[in-house]
N, C-alpha and C positions, 0 to 999 in steps of 0.2 A: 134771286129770291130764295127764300132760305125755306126746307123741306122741313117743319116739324116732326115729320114720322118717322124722318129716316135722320134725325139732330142725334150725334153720339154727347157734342159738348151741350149746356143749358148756360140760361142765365148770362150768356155774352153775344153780344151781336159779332157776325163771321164779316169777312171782310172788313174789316174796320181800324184802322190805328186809335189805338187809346192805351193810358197810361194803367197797368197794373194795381199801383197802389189805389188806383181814385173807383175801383169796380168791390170796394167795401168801404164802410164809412165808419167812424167811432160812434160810441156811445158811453155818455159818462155812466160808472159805475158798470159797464158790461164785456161780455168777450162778445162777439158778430162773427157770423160764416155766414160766407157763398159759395154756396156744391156746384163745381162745374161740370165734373162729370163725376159717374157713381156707379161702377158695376161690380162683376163678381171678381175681374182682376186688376182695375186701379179706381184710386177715391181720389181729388183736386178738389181741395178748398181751398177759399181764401177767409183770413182771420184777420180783425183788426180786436185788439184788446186795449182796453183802458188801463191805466199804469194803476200797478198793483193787482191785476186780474192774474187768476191763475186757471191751469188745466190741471187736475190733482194728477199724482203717479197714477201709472195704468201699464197696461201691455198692449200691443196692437198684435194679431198675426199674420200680416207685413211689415215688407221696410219702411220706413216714412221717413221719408226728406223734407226737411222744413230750410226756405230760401226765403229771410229777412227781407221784407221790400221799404220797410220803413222802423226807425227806431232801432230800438237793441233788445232781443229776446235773452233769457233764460232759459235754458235748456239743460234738463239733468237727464242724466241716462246713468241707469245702474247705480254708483256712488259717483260718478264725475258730474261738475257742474260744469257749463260751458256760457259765456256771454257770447253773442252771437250779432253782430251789427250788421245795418240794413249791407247789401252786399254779396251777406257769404251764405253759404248751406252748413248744413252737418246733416248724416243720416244717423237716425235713431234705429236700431237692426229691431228687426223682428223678434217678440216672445223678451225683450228685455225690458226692463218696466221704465219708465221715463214720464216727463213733467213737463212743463212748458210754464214761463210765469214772465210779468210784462213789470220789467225796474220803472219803465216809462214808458209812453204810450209806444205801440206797435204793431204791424203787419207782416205775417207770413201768408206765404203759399206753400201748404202744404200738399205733398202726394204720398200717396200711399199705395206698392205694387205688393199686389197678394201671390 
């Protein structure tokens, strides 16, 4: 049985085999997260975006690895554009400013260490 007080992860049941992509769901017209865990030295979300959704530029002050589960992301960092298929990672570095945008529908998991 699973301790609420003393839970580091949320939002997933422990013990359990289940498929990644299927613990967020789409929404037409929107981008969707689920925080699995959230403190002051890593963030895990999961993202499903609607194609055509975007995450404008921004900076984070961590690294943030984003690992395609479904689809093909968009990913700019600095002036490089990157396609990104369910599969592979790229890490965005810290304090560089970077984007995220959905050519067609998709799912990352993102982390981020501070």
């Amino acid at each position: 049985m699973e301790n609420a007080k003393n839970k580091i992860m949320k939002n997933i049941k422990s013990s359990t085999p289940m498929e990644l992509k299927d613990l967020v769901n789409y929404q037409d017209g929107q981008v969707v997260s689920k925080t699995l865990a959230q403190n002051p030295h890593v963030s895990l979300t999961l993202f499903a975006f609607d194609q055509g959704e975007e995450i404008s530029t921004h900076s984070s002050h961590g690294d943030a690895m984003v690992y395609v589960i479904d689809g093909t992301a968009e990913i700019t960092i600095g002036e490089e554009q990157f396609q990104v298929p369910a599969g592979q990672t790229i890490l965005m570095p810290a304090e560089v400013p970077h984007a995220v945008s959905a050519p067609e529908k998709m799912k990352f998991m993102l982390t981020v260490i501070f």
